[in-house]
N, C-alpha and C positions, 0 to 999 in steps of 0.2 A: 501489578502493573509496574513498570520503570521506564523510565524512558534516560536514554541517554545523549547526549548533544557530545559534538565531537567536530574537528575542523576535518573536513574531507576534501581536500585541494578542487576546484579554490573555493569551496562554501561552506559555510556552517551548517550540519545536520542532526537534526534528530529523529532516534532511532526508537519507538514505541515498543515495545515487547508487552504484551497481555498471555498471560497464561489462565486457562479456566479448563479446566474438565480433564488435567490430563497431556493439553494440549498446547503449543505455543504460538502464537499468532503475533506478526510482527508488521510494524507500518514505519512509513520514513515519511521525514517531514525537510522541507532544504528552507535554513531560515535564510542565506544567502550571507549578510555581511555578518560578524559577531554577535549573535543577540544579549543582549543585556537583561539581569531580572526579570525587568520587567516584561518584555518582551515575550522571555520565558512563561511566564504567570499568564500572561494575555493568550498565549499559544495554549496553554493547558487548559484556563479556563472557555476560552471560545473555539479551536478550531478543533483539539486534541477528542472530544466526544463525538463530532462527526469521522473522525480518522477511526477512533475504535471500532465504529456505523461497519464502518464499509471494510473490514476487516472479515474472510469469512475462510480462507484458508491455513489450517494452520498444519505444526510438525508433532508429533508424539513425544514430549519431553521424557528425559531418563535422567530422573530428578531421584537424589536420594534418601529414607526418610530424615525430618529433622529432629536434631536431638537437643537438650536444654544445652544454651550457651552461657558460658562467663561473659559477662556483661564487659569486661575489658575485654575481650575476643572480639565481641561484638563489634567492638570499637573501632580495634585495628583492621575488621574485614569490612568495613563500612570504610576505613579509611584509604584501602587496599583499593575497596571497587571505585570510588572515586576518582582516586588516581589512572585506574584503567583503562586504556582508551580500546575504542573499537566494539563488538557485537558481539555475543555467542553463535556459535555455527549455528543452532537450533533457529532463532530469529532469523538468520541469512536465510537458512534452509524454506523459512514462512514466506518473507519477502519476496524470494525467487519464488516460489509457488502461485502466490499472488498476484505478481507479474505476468505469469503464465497465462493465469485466467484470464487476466482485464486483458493479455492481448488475442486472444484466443477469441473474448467477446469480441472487440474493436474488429477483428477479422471477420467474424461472423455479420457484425452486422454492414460494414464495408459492403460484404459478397450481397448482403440483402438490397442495399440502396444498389449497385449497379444492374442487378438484376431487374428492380423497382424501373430502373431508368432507361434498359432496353425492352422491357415491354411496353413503356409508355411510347418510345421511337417508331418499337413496331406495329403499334395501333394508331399511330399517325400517320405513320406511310402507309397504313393497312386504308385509314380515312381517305389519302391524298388518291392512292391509286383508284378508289370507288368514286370518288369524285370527278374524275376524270374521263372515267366510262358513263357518267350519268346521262351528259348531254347526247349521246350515239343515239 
């Protein structure tokens, strides 16, 4: 798992990446003004495991295998990524995906409630117009 924070005009965001099975599954978080530590630690520890929750599509990583590193290597690619700002396409690739879905649901269930809500219209006028004829 990694998660990276990054200024993406005009908010501070961070960007989850989980990778498990193969696969990489990626979430954003908008902390809004600069988060501080703490902040950070607060977000990981309380909101960051429901973020993981609700993560369910992800992209086929082409990851390749790892091999024993110099521990100053280590260093410098640790200090490399740091420095790095922005996402791997693979994580964009998940997030757009993911978006896809929740809006896909959001649509699905939208068309449900109007539905929901012209049959109830037309069982009312369906009520009004019998009511009408009852007294004849």
């Amino acid at each position: 798992m990694k998660l990276t924070v990054f200024f993406d005009e005009p908010y501070w965001v961070g960007v989850v990446e989980v990778e498990s099975g193969g696969k990489v599954m990626a979430g954003k978080h908008t902390f809004g003004a600069e988060p501080s530590l703490q902040q950070v630690w607060e977000f990981v520890l309380q909101e960051l495991p429901a973020l993981v929750e609700r993560l369910s599509v992800g992209v086929t990583a082409n990851k390749a295998p790892r091999k024993a590193v110099n521990p100053k290597r280590l260093a410098r690619l640790a200090t490399r990524e740091t420095r790095s700002r922005g996402v791997s396409s693979a994580s964009q690739e998940a997030m757009r995906l993911e978006l896809e879905k929740r809006k896909q649901e959001r649509s699905r269930l939208g068309k449900e409630q109007r539905e929901a809500l012209a049959a109830r219209k037309r069982e009312i006028a369906v009520r009004k117009a019998k009511a009408k004829h009852r007294g004849r």
